[in-house]
C-alpha positions as CSV (number, residue, x, y, z in Angstrom):
1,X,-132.7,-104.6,155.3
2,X,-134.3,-103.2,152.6
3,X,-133.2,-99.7,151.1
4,X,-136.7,-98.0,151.6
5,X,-137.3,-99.4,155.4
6,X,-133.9,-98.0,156.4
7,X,-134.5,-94.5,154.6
8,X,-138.2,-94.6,156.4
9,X,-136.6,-95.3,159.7
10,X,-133.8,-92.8,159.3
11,X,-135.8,-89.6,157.6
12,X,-138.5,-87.6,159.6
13,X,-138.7,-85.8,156.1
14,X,-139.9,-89.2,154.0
15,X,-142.1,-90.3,156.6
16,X,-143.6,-87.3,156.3
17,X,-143.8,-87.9,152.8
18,X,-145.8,-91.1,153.1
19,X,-147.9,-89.4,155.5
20,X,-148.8,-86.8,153.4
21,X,-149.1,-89.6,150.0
22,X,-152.0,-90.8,152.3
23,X,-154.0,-88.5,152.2
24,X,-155.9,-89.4,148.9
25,X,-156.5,-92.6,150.7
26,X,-157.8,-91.3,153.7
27,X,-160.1,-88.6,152.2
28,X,-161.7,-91.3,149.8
29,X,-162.7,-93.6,153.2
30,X,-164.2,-90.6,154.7
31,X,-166.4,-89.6,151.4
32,X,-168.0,-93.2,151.9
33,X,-168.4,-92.9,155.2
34,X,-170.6,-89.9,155.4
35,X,-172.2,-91.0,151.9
36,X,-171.0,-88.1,150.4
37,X,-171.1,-90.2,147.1
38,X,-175.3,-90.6,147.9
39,X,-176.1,-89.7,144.1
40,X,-174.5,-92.7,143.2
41,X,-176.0,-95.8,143.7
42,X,-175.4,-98.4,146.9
43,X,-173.6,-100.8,144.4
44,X,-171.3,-97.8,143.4
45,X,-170.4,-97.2,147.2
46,X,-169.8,-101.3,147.7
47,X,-167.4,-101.5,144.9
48,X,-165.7,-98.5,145.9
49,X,-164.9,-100.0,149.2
50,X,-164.6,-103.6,147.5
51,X,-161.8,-101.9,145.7
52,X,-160.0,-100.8,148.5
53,X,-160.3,-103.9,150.7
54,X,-159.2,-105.7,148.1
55,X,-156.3,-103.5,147.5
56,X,-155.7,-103.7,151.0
57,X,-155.9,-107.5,150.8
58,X,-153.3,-107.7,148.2
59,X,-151.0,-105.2,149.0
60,X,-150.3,-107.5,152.4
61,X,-150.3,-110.6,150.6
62,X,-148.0,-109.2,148.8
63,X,-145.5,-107.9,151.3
64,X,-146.3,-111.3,153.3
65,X,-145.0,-113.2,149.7
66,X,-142.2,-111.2,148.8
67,X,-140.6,-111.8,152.2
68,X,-141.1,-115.3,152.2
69,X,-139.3,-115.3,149.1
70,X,-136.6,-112.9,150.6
71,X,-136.0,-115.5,153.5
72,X,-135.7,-118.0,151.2
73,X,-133.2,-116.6,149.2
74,X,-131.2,-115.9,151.9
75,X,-131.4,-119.0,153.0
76,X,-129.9,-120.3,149.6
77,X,-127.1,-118.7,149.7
78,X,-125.9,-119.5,153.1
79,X,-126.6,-123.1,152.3
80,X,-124.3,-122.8,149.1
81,X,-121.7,-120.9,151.0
C-alpha cells in the first residue's frame, strides 16, 4: 500500500490537512461560478476552467497510469520469484 494512503487512512490530523490544502481549489471554482472574475473577458473565464478540467483530467490519468504500472511491477517480480 502506498505510504501516503496508509498515513491518510490512519491520521484524522492529515486528512484534515488535505482538506484544508483544498481550499484554494474550491474558492477558485466558486469565483467562476458567480462571475466574480466579470471584468475579465468570457475567454479568460473558459481558460480558467479549461485549466482546471484539464488538471483534473490529468491528475486521474495519472493516478489510473501509475497503478497500472504498479500492478505490473508486481506482477514481475512474482513471476521471477
Amino acid at each position: 500500500m502506498n505510504p501516503l494512503t496508509r498515513l491518510y487512512r490512519r491520521s484524522r490530523a492529515f486528512r484534515i490537512l488535505c482538506y484544508v490544502a483544498l481550499v484554494p481549489l474550491y474558492v477558485m471554482l466558486v469565483f467562476v461560478a458567480f462571475n466574480s472574475f466579470g471584468g475579465y473577458s468570457q475567454w479568460g473565464n473558459a481558460l480558467g476552467v479549461a485549466a482546471i478540467v484539464a488538471f483534473a483530467a490529468w491528475a486521474w490519468w495519472w493516478g489510473e497510469r501509475r497503478e497500472a504500472l504498479l500492478a505490473d511491477a508486481d506482477c514481475e517480480r512474482s513471476d521471477a520469484g
